[in-house]
VOGU-3710 file (C-alpha; in Angstrom, 3 decimals, decimal comma):
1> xxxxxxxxxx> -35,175/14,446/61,575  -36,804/12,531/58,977  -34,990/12,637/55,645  -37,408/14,856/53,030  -37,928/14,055/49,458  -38,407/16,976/47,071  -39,708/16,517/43,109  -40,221/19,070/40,853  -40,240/18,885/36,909  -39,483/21,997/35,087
11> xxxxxxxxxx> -40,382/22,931/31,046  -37,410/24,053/29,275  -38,507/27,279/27,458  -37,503/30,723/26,562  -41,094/31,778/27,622  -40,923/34,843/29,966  -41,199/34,351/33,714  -44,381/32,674/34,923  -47,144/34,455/38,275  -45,735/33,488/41,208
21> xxxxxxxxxx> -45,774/29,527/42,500  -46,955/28,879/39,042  -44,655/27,111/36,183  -44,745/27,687/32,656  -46,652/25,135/30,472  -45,579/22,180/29,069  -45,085/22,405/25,195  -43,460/19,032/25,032  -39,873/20,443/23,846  -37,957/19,691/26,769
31> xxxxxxxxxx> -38,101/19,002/30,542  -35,988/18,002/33,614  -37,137/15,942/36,389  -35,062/16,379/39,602  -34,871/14,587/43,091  -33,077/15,333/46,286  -33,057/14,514/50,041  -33,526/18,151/50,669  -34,885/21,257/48,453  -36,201/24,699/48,678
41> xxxxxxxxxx> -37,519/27,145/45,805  -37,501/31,084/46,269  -40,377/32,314/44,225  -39,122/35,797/44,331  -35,132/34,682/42,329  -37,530/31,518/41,216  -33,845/29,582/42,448  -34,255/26,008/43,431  -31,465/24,657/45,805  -31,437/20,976/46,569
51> xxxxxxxxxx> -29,266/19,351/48,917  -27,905/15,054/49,259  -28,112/13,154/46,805  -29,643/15,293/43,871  -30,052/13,748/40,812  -31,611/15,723/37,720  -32,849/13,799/34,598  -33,864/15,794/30,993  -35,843/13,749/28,945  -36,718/14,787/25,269
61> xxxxxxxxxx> -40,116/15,551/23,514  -39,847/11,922/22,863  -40,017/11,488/27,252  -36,414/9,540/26,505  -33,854/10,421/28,391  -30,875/12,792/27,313  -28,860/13,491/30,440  -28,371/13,066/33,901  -26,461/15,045/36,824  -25,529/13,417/40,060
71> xxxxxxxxxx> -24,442/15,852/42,694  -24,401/16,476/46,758  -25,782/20,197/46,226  -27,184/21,791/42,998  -28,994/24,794/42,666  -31,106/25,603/39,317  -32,284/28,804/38,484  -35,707/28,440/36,352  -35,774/32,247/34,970  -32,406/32,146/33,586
81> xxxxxxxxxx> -32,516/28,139/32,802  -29,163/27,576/34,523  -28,150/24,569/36,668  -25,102/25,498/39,040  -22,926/23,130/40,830  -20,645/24,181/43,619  -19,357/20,930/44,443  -18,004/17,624/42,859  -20,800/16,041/40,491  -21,523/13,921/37,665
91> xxxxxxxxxx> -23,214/14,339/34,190  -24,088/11,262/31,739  -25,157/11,856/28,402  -25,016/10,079/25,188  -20,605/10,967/24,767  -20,260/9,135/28,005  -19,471/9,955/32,203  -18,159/13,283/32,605  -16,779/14,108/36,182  -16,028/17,640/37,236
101> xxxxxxxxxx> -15,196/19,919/40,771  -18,134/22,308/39,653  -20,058/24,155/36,791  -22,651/25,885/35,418  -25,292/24,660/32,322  -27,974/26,313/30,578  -30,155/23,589/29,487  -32,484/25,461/27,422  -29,568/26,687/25,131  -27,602/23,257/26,070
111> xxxxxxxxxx> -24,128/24,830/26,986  -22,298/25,476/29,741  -18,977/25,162/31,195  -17,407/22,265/33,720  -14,127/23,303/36,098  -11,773/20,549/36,680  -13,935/17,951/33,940  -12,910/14,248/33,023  -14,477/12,268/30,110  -14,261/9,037/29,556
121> xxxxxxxxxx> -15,320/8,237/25,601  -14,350/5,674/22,497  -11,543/4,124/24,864  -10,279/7,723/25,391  -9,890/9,628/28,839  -10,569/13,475/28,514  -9,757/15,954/31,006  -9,048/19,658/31,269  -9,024/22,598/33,913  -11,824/24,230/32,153
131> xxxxxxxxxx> -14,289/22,602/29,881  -16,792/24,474/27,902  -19,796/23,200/26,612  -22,003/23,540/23,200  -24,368/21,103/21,375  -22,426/18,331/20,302  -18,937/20,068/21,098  -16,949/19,949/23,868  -13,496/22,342/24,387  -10,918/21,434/26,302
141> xxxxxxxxxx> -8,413/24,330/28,012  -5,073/23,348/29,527  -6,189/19,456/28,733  -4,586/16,487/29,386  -5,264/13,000/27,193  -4,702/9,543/27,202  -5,330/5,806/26,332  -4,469/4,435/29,344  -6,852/2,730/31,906  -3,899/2,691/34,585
151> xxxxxxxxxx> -3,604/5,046/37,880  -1,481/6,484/36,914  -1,182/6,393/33,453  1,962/4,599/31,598  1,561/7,827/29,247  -0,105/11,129/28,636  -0,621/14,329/26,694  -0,584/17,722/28,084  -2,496/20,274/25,248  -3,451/23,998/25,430
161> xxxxxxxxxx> -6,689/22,682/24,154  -8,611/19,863/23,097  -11,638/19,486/20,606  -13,683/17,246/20,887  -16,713/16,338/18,681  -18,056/12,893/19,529  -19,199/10,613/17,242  -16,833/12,858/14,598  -13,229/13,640/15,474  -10,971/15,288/18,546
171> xxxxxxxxxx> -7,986/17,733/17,717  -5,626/18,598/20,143  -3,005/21,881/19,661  0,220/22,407/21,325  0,911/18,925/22,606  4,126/17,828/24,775  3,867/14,169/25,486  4,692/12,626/28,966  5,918/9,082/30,110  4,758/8,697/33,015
181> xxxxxxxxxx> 5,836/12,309/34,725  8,565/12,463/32,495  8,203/15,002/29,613  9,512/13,345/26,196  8,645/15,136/23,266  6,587/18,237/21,762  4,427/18,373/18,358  2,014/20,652/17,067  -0,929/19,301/16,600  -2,735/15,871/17,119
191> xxxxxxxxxx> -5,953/14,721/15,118  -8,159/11,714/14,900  -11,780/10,725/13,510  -13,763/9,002/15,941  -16,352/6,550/14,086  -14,468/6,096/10,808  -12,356/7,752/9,073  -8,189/8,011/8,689  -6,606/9,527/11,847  -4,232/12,299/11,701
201> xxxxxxxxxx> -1,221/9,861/12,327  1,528/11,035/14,007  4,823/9,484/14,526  8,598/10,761/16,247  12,253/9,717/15,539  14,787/10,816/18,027  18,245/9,772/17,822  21,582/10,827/16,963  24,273/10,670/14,539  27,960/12,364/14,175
211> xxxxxxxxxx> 26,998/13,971/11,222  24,098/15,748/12,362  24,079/15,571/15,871  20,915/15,168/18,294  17,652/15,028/15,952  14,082/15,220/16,375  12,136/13,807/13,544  8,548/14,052/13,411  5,630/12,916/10,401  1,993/13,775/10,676
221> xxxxxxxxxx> -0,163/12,148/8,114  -3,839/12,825/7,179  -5,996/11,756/4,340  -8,301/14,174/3,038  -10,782/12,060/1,692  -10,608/8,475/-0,298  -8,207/9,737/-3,342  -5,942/12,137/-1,218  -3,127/11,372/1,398  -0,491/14,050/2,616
231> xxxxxxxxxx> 2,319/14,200/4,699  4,004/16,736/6,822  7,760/16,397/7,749  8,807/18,809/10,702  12,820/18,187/11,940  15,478/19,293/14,205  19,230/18,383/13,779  21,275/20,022/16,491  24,226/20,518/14,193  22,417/21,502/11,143
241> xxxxxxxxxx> 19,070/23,248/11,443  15,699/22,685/11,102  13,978/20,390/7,842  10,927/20,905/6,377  9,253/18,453/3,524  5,982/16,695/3,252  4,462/13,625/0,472  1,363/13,912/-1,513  -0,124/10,815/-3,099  -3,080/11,058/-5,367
251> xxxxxxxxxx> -4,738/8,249/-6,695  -8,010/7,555/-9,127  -8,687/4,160/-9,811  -7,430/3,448/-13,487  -6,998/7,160/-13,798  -4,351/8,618/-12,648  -1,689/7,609/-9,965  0,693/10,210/-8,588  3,594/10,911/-6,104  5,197/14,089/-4,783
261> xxxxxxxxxx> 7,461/14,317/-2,046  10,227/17,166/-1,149  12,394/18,233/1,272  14,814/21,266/2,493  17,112/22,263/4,900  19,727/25,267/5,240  22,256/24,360/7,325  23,852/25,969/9,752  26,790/28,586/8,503  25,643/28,172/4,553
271> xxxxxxxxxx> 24,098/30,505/2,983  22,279/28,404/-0,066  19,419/25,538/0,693  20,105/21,463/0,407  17,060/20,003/-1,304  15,748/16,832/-3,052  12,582/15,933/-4,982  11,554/12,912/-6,138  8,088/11,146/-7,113  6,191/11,257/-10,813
281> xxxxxxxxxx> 2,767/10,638/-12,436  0,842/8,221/-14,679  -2,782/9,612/-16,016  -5,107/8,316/-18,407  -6,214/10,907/-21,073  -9,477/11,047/-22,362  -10,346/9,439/-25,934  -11,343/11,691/-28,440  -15,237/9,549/-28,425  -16,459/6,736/-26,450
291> xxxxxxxxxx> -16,247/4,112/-29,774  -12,397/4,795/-29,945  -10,598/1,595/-28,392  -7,289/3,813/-28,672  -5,761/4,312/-24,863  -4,131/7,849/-24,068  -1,824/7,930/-21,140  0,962/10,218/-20,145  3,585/9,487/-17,257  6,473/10,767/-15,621
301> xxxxxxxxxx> 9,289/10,218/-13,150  11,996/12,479/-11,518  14,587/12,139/-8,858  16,235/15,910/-8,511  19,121/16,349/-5,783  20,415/19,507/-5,333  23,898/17,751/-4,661  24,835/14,074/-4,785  25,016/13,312/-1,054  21,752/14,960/0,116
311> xxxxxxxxxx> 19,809/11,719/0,388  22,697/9,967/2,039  23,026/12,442/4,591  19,154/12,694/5,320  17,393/9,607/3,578  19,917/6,480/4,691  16,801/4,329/4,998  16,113/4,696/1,318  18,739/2,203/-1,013  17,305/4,012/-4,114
321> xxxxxxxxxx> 17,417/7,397/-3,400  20,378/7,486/-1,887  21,894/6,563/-5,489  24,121/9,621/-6,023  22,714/10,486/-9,426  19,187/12,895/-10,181  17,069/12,279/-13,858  13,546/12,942/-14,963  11,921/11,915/-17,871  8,012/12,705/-19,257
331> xxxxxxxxxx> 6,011/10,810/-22,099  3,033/10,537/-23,588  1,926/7,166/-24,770  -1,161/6,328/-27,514  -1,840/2,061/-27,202  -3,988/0,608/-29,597  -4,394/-2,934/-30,225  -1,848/-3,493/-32,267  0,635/-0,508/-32,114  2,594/1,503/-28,841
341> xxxxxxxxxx> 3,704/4,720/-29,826  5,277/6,748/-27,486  6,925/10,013/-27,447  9,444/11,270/-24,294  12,166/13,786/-23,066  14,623/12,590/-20,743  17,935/14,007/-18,694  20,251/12,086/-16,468  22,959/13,648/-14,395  25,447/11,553/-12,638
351> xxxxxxxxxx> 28,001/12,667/-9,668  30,990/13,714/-11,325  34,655/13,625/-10,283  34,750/15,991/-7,526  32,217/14,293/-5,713  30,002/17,456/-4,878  28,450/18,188/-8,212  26,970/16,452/-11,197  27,690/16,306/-14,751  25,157/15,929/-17,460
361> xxxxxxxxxx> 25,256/12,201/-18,724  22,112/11,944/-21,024  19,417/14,504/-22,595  16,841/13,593/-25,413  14,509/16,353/-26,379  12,254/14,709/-28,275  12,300/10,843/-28,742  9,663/8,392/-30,568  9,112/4,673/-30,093  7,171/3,082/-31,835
371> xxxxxxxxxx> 6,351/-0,677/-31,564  3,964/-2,951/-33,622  2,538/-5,857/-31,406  3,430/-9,444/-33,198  1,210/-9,772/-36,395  0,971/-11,888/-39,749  0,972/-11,319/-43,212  -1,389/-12,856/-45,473  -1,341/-16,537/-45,365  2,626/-16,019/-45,210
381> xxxxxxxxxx> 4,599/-18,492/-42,654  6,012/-16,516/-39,422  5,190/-13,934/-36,902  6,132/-10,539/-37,821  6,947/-7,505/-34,963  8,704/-4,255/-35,411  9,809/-1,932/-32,814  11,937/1,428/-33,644  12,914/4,520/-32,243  14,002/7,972/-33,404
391> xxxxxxxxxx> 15,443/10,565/-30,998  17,289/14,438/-30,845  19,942/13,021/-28,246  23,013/14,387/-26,143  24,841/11,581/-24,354  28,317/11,680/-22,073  31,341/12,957/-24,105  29,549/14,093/-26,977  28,862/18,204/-27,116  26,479/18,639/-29,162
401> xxxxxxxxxx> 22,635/17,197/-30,058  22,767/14,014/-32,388  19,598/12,806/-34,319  19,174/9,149/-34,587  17,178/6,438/-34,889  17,309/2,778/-35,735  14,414/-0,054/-36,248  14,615/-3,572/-36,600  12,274/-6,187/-38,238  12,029/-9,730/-36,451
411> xxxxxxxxxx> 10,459/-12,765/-38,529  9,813/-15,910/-36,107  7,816/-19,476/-36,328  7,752/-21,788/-33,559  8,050/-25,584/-35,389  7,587/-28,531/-33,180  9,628/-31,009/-34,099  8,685/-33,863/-31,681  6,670/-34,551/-28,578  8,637/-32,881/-26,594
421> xxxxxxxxxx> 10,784/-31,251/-29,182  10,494/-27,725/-30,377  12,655/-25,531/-32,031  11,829/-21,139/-32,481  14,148/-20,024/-35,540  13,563/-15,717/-36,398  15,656/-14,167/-38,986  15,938/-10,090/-38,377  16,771/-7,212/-39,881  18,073/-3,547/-38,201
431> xxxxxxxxxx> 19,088/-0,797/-39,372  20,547/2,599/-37,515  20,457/5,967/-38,931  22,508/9,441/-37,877  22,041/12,038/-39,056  24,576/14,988/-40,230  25,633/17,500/-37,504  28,321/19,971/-37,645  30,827/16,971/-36,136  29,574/14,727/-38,817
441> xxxxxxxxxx> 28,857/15,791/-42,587  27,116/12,607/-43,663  23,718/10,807/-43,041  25,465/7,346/-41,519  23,304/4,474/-42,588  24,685/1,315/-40,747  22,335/-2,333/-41,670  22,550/-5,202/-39,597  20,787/-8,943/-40,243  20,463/-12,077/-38,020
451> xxxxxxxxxx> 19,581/-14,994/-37,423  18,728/-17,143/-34,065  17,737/-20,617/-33,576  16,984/-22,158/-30,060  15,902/-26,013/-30,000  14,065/-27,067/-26,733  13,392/-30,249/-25,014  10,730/-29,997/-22,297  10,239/-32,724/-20,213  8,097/-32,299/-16,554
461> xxxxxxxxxx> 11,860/-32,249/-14,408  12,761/-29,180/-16,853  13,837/-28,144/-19,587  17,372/-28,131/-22,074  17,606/-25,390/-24,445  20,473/-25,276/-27,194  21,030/-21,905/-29,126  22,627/-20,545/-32,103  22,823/-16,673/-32,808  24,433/-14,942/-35,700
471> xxxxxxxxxx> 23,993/-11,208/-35,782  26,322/-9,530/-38,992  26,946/-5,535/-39,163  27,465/-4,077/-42,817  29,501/-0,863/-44,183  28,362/2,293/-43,143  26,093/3,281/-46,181  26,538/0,488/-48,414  25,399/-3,117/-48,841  28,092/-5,858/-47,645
481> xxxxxxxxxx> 29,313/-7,243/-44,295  32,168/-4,740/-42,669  35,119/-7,412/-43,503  37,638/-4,124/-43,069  36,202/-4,099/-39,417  38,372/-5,634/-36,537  35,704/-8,281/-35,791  35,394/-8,397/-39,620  31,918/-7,057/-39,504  30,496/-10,254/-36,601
491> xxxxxxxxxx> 29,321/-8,683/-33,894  27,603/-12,239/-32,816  27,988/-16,065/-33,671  27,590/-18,158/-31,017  26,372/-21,545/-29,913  24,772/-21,198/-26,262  22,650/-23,923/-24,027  20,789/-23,364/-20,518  19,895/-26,708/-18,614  16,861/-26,137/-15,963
501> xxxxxxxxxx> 15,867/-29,041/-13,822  13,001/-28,719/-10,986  11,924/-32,151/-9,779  10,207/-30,701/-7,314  8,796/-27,278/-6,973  10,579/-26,343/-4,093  14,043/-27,147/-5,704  15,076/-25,895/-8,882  19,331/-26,551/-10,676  20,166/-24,079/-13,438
511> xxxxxxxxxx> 23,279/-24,191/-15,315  24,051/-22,235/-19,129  27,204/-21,515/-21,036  27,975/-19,911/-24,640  30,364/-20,728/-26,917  32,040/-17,531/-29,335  32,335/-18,772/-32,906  33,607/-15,542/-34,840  36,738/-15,589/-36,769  37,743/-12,220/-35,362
521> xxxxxxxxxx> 37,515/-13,450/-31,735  40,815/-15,735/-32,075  42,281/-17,367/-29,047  42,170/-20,346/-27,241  38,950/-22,934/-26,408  39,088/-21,648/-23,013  38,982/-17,839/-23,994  35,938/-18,070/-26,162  34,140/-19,794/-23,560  32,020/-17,631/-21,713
531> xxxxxxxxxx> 31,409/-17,814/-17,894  29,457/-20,734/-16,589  26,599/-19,329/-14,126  25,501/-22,275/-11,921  22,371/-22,447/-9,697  20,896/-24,563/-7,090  17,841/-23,617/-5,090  16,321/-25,920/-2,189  14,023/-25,269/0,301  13,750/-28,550/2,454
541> xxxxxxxxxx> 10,854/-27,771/4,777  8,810/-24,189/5,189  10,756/-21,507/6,311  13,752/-22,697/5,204  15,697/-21,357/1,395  18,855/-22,628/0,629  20,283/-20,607/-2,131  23,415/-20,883/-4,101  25,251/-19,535/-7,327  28,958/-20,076/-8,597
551> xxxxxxxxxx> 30,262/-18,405/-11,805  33,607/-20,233/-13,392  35,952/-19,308/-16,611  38,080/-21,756/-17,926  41,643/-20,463/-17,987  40,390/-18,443/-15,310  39,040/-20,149/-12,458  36,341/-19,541/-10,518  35,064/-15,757/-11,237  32,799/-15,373/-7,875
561> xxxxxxxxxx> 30,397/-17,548/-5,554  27,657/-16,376/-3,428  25,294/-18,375/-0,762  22,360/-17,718/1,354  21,263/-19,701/3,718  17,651/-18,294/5,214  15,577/-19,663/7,793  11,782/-18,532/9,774  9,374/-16,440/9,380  8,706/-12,716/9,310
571> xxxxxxxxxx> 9,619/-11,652/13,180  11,436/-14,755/13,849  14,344/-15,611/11,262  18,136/-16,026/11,068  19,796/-15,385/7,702  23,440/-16,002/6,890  24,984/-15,175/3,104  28,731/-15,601/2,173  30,502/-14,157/-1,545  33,463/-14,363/-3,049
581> xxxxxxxxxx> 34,771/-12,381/-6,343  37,669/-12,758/-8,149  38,704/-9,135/-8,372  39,602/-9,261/-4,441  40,356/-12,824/-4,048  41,567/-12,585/-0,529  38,703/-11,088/0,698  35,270/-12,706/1,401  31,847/-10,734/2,221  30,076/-12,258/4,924
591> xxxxxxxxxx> 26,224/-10,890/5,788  24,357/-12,036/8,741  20,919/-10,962/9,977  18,529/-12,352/12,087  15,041/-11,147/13,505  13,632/-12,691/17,042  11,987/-12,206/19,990  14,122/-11,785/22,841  13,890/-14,611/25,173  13,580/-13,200/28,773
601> xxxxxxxxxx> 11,611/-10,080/27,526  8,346/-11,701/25,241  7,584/-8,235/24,622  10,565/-7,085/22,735  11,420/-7,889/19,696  14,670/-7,780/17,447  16,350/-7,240/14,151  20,221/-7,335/13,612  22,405/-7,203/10,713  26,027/-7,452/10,599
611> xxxxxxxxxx> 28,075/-7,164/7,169  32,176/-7,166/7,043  34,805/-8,789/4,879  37,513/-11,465/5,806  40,740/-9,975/4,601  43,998/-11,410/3,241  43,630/-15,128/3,913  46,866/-15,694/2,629  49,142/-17,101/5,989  48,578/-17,918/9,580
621> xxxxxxxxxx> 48,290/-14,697/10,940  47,802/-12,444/8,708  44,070/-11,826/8,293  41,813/-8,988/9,685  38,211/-8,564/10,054  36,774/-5,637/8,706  32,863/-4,243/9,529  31,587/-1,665/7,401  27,903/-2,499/8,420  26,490/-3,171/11,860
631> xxxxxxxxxx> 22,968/-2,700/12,620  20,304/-3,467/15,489  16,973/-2,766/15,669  14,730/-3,054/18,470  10,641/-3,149/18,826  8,664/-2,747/22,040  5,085/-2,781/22,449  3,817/-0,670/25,528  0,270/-0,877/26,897  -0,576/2,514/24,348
641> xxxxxxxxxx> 2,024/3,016/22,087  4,603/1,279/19,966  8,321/1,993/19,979  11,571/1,138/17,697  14,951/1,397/18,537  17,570/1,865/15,491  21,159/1,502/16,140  23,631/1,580/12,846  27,098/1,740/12,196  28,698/2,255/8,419
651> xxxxxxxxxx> 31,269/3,986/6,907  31,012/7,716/7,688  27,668/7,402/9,533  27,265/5,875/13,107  23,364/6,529/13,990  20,999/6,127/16,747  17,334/6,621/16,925  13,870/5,727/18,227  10,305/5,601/16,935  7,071/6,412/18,814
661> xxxxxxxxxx> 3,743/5,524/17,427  0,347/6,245/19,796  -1,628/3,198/19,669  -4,282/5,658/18,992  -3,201/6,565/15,285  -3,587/3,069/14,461  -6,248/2,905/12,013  -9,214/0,003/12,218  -8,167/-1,923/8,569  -5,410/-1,415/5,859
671> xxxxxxxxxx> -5,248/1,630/3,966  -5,300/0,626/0,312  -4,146/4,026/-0,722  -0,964/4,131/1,479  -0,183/0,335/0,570  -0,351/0,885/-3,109  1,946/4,042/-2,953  4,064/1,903/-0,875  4,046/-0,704/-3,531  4,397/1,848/-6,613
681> xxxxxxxxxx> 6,621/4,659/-4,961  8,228/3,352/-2,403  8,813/-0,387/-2,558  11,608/-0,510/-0,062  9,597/0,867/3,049  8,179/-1,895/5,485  4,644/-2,243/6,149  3,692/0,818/8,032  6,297/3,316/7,887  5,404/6,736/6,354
691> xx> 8,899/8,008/5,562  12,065/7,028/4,616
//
């Protein structure tokens, strides 16, 4: 039988249902246009059925077209405006080529719902067991997602349900990632903009350690618009407990620039949290009117611990915070043009002697600074500053508050003496005040005067600087040098010179030594004599340093050495460093590390470090070599995601653990917020990690 062609074009409209055989009137809203090899319409249901290859095109008020279905059999109902698919088909709008088993759309309302669907859109694949459909949203239920263009893919995700909004953003909920068929890891919740936009970046740390046992570590970041960036930390230590934390960074151009980040754990069999807290602010106040060329800023930093080994145990990566000690401090600063003022309150706690608790080591509740930028007087000779301080103060050892101050006056003129001679003589003045406590039943006025001299010659290999310093402390609350004293009131005279040669800029030889010259130091030539500091710099060709520095006491010897020798770039490099120090002279520190790619695996990359010490050199046989830091770190790049592997080894902790990063949160350019809280915050994280 000869193969039938059957056309029709429908009106989309709400309109109620139209005399028989006839179909409503256009009214240039919307309309579908639909072929097939075979078709018949039953005026009484007004059902259309159409049979081999149907296709069925709506076109706009502007006649362009806005979607198309290709199916074997579809059936479309005009009175209810519902298209019905039985079998497999396929629908192409504007968000790309959807696939599905069957479904059912009502294209005058524009929704629907697709069984078994697959999208393919912004180098994503979609797919889910039930999709349902509304203008310019689609929902995923028990969904599936990936990156990958392989059959199958090298990874996916398995979510209870998918959002997707194209052109906007998709969200996924209740996510357990798969490589290949293997399930790896679960998180909550996955987000991402699609045409601009910060995703909701996501990234896991598994591994394990013998502290904490097996842990889980995940971070989701988002930014909430162009100012605001926050983090969420979610983690599972199989000996511990679970973590909680997060990071907020807030930042107004020459406003205000601000830090906050936390975390908390109970651990398992305790009964009290372990917490830290770290981060600060610095915001420009308003003036008091627009003509005032005063500046207003206030600022603040704090590092609080609830004990001293909470960063160590949970931070490792961090070489600041894991510094055993907690302090905050908040000031508010007024800058004009020629003065800083500046008043603060500060604490300091440092780990005491029991190792588990701290001990107040510093408190000052209030202090002032003051500072007056360089200035003249008259037609007077010199160049006059001033900088002072006053403060209520409690330091280590001392129990009670002690108010005290001191300022000091500095006169200097530079004089050239010769071409390339010029000598920088300043005379100063300083004086300390305390005032009378309970401990202390006087006002303790203490005055102290200088001088200093330097004489430079400055020639284009460098430079030779010879120095003369005299600083003189008088009796507490009278005029006179402190003879009584035991340094008979000289608490500096000394002759000093610093040699700096650089005959090329990529080689540089420093070398400077002082010379004691008070009559209460007594002793031998040797003993006054300070430590010679050597150092030579060279860097032969590019990515190659050459560094080294020796310090040597006469009567002494040689009071430590230390070289590095570094060589490559940043993925590709070999470093080598080697010190010595008197107070262990058998021992010597060596410190390798080296970064490459791996040479029968291109893909792979790697970063080792190895510190230990050479012990008791002393006779044939009786040396040891002793790690206390071994490290490896390994990147791989897969076809949709990135990985690190992090192996370490040090003195109470022996670690393992790996990073996954979806390809997908990679953002399209360089965050400028995240890379200047890096720089400000958190200097010692590498270029795209969002914890520590």
């Amino acid at each position: 039988m000869k193969k039938a062609k059957f056309i029709l074009t429908l009106v989309l409209l709400y309109a109620s249902a139209a005399r028989a055989y006839e179909l409503p009137l256009s009214t240039g809203v919307h309309r579908v246009v639909f072929s097939s090899d075979q078709g018949d319409f039953n005026e009484n249901t007004r059902v259309i059925n159409l049979q081999g290859n149907v296709q069925l095109d709506e076109l706009g008020p502007d006649e362009k077209l806005t979607k198309t279905i290709k199916a074997r059999r579809l059936t479309v109902n005009s009175s209810s405006n519902t298209i019905y698919a039985p079998e497999d088909f396929v629908l192409n709008d504007a968000s790309g080529t959807i696939y599905g088993k069957s479904g059912v759309f009502d294209y005058a309302a524009n929704t629907g719902y697709i069984n078994d669907g697959r999208l393919a859109y912004a180098g994503f694949f979609f797919s889910g067991k039930r999709v349902e459909l509304s203008p310019g949203r689609y929902v995923y239920k028990k969904a599936r997602l990936t990156s990958c263009d392989e059959t199958p893919p090298h990874f996916k995700i398995r979510a209870s349900r998918i959002y997707l909004v194209p052109g906007k953003y998709f969200l996924t909920y209740n996510n357990l990632f798969y490589l290949g068929r293997v399930p790896i890891f679960y998180f909550p919740v996955l987000y991402k903009p699609l045409g601009g936009g910060t995703p909701f970046v996501s990234s896991f740390h598994f591994g394990h350690d013998n502290r904490s046992g097996y842990f889980a570590k995940s971070t989701y970041a988002y930014k909430f618009n162009p100012e605001t960036r926050g983090k969420l930390y979610l983690d599972y230590f199989s000996k511990k407990s679970f973590g909680t934390g997060g990071e907020v960074d807030y930042q107004k151009k020459e406003k205000t620039n601000a830090n906050l980040s936390m975390y908390r754990i109970r651990e398992s069999g305790t009964s009290h949290d372990r917490w830290g807290m770290n981060g600060g602010y610095w915001h420009s106040l308003n003036r008091f009117n627009e003509s005032d060329p005063v500046s207003y800023y206030s600022q603040s930093s704090f590092r609080l611990l609830s004990d001293p080994e909470f960063n160590n145990d949970y931070f490792r990566a961090n070489p600041f915070a894991v510094s055993p000690d907690k302090q905050a401090s908040l000031a508010f600063t007024r800058g004009s043009n020629t003065t800083v003022t500046r008043v603060s309150a500060a604490t300091k706690y440092e780990r005491s002697s029991d190792l588990v608790s701290f001990d107040k080591s510093y408190e000052s509740a209030p202090r002032l600074d003051f500072q007056k930028l360089p200035f003249t007087i008259g037609k007077i000779p010199g160049l006059h500053s001033f900088n002072g301080f006053f403060e209520n103060a409690k330091e280590a050892g001392t129990p009670y508050f002690q108010r005290k101050g001191r300022g000091a006056w500095t006169v200097s003129q530079t004089l050239p003496l010769a071409r390339s001679l010029t000598m920088l003589p300043s005379a100063s003045y300083d004086q300390s005040l305390a005032i009378a406590t309970s401990a202390v039943t006087t006002d303790q006025w203490i005055g102290r005067y200088g001088v200093n001299t330097n004489i430079r010659y400055d020639r284009l290999w460098g430079s030779l600087d010879l120095g003369y310093s005299y600083l003189a402390r008088m009796v507490v609350n009278r005029l006179g040098k402190d003879r009584t004293a035991a340094d008979k009131g000289e608490e500096l005279r000394s002759l000093s010179s610093q040699l700096f040669i650089t005959p090329v800029y990529t080689t540089y030889f420093k070398a400077g030594a002082s010379y004691d010259m008070r009559d209460g130091m007594g002793g031998s030539f040797s003993r006054r004599l300070s430590t010679m500091t050597v150092e030579f710099y060279h860097a032969p060709r590019k990515n190659l340093d050459i560094y080294l520095q020796d310090s040597y006491r006469f009567g002494d010897g040689n009071k430590s050495f230390v070289a590095q020798v570094y060589s490559g770039d940043e993925k590709n490099y070999l470093g080598v460093g080697l010190a010595h120090y008197s107070s262990q002279p058998h021992d010597y520190v060596l410190n390798q590390m080296m970064g490459f790619r791996v040479p029968w695996a291109q893909s792979w990359r790697a970063e080792g470090v190895l510190r230990y010490k050479l012990v008791r050199f002393t006779a044939p046989g009786d040396k040891s070599v002793n790690f206390f830091e071994k490290g490896l770190v390994l990147y791989k790049d897969f076809h949709d995601f990135h990985t690190s592997w992090h192996f370490m080894v040090r003195r109470g902790v022996n670690e393992f653990h790996f990073l996954v990063s979806l390809k997908m949160n990679d953002s399209n350019k360089r965050d400028p917020l995240e890379d200047s809280s890096r720089n400000y915050w958190h200097p010692w994280r590498k270029d795209g990690e969002l914890r520590d």
